[in-house]
N, C-alpha and C positions, 0 to 999 in steps of 0.2 A: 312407410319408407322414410320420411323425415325424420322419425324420430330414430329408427336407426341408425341412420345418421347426425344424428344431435349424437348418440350413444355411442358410436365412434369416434366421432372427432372429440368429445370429452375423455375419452379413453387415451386417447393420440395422446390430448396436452397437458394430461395426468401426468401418464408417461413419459413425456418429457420432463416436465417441473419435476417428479421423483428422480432421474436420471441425472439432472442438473445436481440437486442436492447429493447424490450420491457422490457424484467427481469433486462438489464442493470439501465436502467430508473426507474424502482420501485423500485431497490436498492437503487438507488442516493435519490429517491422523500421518502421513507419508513425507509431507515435501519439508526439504533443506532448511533446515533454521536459519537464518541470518537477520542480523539486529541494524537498524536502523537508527540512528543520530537522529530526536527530533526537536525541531523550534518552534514550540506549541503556539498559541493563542487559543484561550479559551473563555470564547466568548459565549453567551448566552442566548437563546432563541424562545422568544416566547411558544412560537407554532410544534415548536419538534423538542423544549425541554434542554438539557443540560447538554449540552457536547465541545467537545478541543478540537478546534480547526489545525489538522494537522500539518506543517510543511517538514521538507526532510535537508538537511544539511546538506547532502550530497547534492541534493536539486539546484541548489544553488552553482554550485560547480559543473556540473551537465549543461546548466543555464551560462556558463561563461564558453564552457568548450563548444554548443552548436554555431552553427555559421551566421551569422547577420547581414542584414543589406551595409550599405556603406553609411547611409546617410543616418538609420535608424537603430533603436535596441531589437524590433522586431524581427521575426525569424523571415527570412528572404520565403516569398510566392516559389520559383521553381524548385526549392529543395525538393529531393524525393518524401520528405515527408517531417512533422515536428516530433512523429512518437520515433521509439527505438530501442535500442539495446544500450545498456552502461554495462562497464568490466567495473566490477567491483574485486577487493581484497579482502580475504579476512583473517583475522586474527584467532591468535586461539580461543576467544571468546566467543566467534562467528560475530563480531562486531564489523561491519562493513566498511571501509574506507573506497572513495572512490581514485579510481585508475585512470579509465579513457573513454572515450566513446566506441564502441564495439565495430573493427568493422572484421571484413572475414578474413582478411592477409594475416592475420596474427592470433595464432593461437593461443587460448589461455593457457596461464600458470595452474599448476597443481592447486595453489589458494586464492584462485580467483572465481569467479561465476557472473551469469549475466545476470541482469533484473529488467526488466523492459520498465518504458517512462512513456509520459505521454504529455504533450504540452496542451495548456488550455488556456485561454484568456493570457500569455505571458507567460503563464507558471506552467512549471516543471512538477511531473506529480507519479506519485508511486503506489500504485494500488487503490488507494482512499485518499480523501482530504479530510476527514471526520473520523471522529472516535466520539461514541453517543456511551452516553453512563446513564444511571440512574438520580433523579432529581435528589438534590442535598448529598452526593458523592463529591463536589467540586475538590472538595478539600483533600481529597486521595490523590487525585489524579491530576492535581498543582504540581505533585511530584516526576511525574514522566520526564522522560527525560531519554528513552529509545521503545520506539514499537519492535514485539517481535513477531518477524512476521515467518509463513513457512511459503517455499518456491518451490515450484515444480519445474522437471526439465528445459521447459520455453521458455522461462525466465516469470510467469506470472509470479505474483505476489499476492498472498492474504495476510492482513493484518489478524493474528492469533491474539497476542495481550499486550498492554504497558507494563514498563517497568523503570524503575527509578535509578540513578548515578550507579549504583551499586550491581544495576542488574536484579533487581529483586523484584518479582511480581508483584503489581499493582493491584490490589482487589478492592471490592465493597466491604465499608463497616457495616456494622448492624447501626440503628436509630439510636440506640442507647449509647455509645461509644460516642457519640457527638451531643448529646446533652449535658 
């Protein structure tokens, strides 16, 4: 009988973990492109290898529009909460500029959408704070300069790729290209 149920319950969280990656993948393959302003730092981690600690421009400004106590920068204890919705714009680029903080009285614009944000430690943060590459890539990905990421209806966000001023995807050289 127990291992039936061992046989089960691994079945269960199979099916989940495959079901999770499924919605991941129709996200990335289906959801809304829009491009994110970003102000990298890319520091180095001996434990986890090469990666750009991501912040997003717009966080910053989400970060002056929520509410504060009077005395402090900190987000006030009774808010309903630090996560939420931002009204983003976009351009014909799907490049995002931020608008407002989302509330429900006001309908968005035909070139607006939300992006949900979540505060952590102070920061304002969207989707990821990391973009992880591969070791001796630094030098590609110097160049970032907007994450694109794809949304689904609720506003989540995954980070797809970097790309540079220009909009041009950011990729891996080979080894030889940098010798």
């Amino acid at each position: 009988m127990q291992g039936k149920i061992a046989l089960l319950s691994m079945l269960l969280i199979l099916g989940a973990i495959n079901w999770s990656i499924f919605g991941k993948e129709k996200h990335l393959s289906e959801g809304a492109i829009v491009y994110l302003q970003l102000a990298p730092v890319d520091p180095r981690s001996l434990m986890q290898g090469d990666y750009m600690a991501l912040r997003f421009g717009i966080g910053d400004q989400v970060y002056r529009a929520l509410p504060k106590s009077e005395n402090s920068s900190r987000w006030r204890r009774n808010t309903a909460g630090p996560d939420g919705l931002v009204v983003v714009a976009l351009d014909e680029k799907n490049i995002a500029t931020y608008q407002r903080i989302h509330n429900d009285q006001q309908p968005l614009s035909a070139n607006e959408m939300l992006l949900k944000y979540r505060v952590r430690n102070g920061v304002v943060k969207f989707a990821t704070n990391a973009f992880f590459f591969q070791e001796g890539q630094a030098r590609v990905y110097q160049l970032a300069r907007y994450g694109k990421f794809r949304v689904d209806n609720t506003g989540d966000l995954l980070l797809a790729a970097m790309y540079d001023k220009d909009l041009n995807m950011l990729e891996p050289e080979t080894a030889t290209k940098f010798q």
